[in-house]
C-alpha positions in Angstrom: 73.5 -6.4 6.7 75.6 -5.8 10.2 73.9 -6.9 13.3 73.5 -3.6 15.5 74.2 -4.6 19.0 71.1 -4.4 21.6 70.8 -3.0 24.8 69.8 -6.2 25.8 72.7 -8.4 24.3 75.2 -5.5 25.2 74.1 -6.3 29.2 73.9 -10.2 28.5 77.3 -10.3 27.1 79.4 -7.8 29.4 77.2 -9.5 32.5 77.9 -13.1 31.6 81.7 -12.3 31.4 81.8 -10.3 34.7 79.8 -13.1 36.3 82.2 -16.0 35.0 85.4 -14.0 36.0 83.8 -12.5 39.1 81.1 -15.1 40.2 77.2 -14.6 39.9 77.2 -12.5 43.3 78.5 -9.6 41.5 76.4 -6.7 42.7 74.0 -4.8 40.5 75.6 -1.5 40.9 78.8 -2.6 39.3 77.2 -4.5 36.3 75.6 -1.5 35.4 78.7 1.3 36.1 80.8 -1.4 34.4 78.6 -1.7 31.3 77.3 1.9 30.8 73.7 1.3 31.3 71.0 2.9 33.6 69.5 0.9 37.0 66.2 1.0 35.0 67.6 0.1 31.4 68.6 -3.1 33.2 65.2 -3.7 35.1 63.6 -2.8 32.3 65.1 -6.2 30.0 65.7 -8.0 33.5 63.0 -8.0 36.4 65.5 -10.0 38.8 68.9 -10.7 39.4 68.0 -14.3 38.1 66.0 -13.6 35.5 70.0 -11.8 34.8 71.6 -15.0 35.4 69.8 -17.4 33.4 69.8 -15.2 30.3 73.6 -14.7 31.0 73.9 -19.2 31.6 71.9 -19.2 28.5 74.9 -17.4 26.7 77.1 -19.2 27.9 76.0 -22.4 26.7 76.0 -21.0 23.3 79.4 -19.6 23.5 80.7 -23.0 25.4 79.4 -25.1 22.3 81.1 -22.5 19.5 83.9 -22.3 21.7 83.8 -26.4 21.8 83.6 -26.6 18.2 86.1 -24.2 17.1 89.3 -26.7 16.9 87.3 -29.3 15.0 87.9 -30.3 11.5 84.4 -31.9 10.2 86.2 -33.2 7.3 87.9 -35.6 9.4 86.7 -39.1 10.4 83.9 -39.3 13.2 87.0 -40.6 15.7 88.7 -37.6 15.0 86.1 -35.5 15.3 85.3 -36.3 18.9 88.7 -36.8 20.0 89.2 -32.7 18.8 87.0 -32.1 21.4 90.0 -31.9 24.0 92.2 -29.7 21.8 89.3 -27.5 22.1 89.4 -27.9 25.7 93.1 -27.3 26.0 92.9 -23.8 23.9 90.5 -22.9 26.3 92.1 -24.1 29.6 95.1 -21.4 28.4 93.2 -18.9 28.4 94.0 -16.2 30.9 90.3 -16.0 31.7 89.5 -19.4 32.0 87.5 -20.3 35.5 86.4 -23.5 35.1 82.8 -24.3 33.8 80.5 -21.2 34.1 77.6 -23.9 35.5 79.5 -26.1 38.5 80.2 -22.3 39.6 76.4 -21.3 39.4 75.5 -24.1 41.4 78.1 -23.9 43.7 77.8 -20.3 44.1 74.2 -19.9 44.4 73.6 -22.5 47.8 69.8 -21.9 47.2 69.6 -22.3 43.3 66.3 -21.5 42.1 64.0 -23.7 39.5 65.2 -21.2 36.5 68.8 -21.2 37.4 68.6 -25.0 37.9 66.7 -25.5 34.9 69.1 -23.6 32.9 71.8 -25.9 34.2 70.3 -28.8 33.6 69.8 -28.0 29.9 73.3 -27.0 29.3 74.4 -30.2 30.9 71.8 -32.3 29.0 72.5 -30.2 25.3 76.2 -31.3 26.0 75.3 -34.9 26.7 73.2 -35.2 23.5 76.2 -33.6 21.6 78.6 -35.8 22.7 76.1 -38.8 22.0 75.7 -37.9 18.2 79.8 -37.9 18.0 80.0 -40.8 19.6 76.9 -42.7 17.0 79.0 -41.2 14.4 81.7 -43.6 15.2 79.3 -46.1 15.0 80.2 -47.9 18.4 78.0 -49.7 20.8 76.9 -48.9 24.0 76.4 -45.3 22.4 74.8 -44.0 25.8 77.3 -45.2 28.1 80.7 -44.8 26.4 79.3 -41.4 25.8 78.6 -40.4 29.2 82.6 -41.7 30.0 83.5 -39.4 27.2 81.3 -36.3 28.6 82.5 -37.6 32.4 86.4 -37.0 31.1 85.2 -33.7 29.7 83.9 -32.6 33.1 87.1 -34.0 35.2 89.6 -32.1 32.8 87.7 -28.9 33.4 87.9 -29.2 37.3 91.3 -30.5 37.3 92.5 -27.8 34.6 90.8 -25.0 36.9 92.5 -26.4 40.7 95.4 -27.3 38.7 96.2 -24.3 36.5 97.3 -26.7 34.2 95.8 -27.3 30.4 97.5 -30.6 30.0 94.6 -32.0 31.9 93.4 -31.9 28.6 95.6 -34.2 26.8 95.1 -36.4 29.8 91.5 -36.7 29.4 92.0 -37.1 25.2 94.5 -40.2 25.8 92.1 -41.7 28.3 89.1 -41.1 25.7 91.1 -42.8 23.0 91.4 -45.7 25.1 87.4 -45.4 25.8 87.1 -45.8 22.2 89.7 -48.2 21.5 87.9 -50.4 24.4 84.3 -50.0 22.6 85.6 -50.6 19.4 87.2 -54.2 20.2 84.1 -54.8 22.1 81.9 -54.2 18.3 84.6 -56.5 16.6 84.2 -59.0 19.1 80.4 -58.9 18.9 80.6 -58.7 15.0 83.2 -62.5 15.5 81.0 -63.6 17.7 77.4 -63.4 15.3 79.6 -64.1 12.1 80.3 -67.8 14.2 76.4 -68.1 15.2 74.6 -70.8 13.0 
């Protein structure tokens, strides 16, 4: 059965991609003449202007992770898998919309970011990290937390650089640096592995 559209997903979705392209200052009077909704229709699902933005940053992480997984083959090895990450990346660094990431902006944009703005940051940032964590134990390397905050680290530099740089290659930057992440991490396992196999 088709999903009818609500007033309430029609406002996230047209607000979250006027705030990415525009900024979160965007003022209430164009989000609703731009989407075709009343003053009150949009009081009426959203109070505030942040209670706006956080249902619009929640969005966003959702799309962010789809968009993330979209250029991965999950019938590939684990190494594979994370290393697709990047192509996903570089698609979306080509983009003609593409603004960097939707919650460095937030922060940045909103000097005095409230707890439910903040918090909604923080969990985007955190769901990423424990994303990237799982494809990294996948690959069944050591150090799991640390060589996947390097990993998430690379994600957030190519991002930043792709945005001042207008450049998507900062994607294929970031992947040959993460395969030498791995490579590291995975001669550091053999060696351990030498190491006990030698122990008494």
């Amino acid at each position: 059965m088709e999903h009818t559209e609500t007033k309430r997903e029609l406002i996230i979705k047209e607000a979250s991609r006027m705030m990415y392209e525009r900024g979160t200052g965007v003022g209430v009077d164009t989000l609703v003449s731009e989407i075709g909704v009343a003053k009150m229709t949009l009081y009426k699902h959203f109070p505030t202007k942040t209670d706006l933005i956080v249902a619009c940053l929640e969005h966003m992480d959702d799309c962010h992770r789809a968009r993330l997984s979209g250029e991965i083959d999950w019938t590939s090895s684990p190494r594979d898998r994370l290393l697709s990450v990047f192509d996903s990346l570089r698609v979306w660094f080509a983009t003609p919309s593409f603004r960097g990431c939707a919650f460095v902006n937030a922060t940045v944009e909103l000097a005095d970011t409230s707890r439910p703005v903040r918090n909604a940051v923080h969990e985007h940032k955190n769901t990423m990290r424990a994303w990237v964590i799982k494809l990294v134990e996948e690959c069944g390397l050591p150090n799991t937390q640390f060589v996947a905050s390097q990993i998430a680290q690379l994600m957030e530099g190519a991002t930043t650089t792709a945005l001042l740089e207008r450049d998507p290659v900062a994607a294929d930057i970031a992947q040959a640096t993460a395969l030498q992440v791995l490579d590291k991490a995975k001669e550091s396992k053999m060696s351990e592995s030498k190491m006990s196999s030698r122990s008494p």
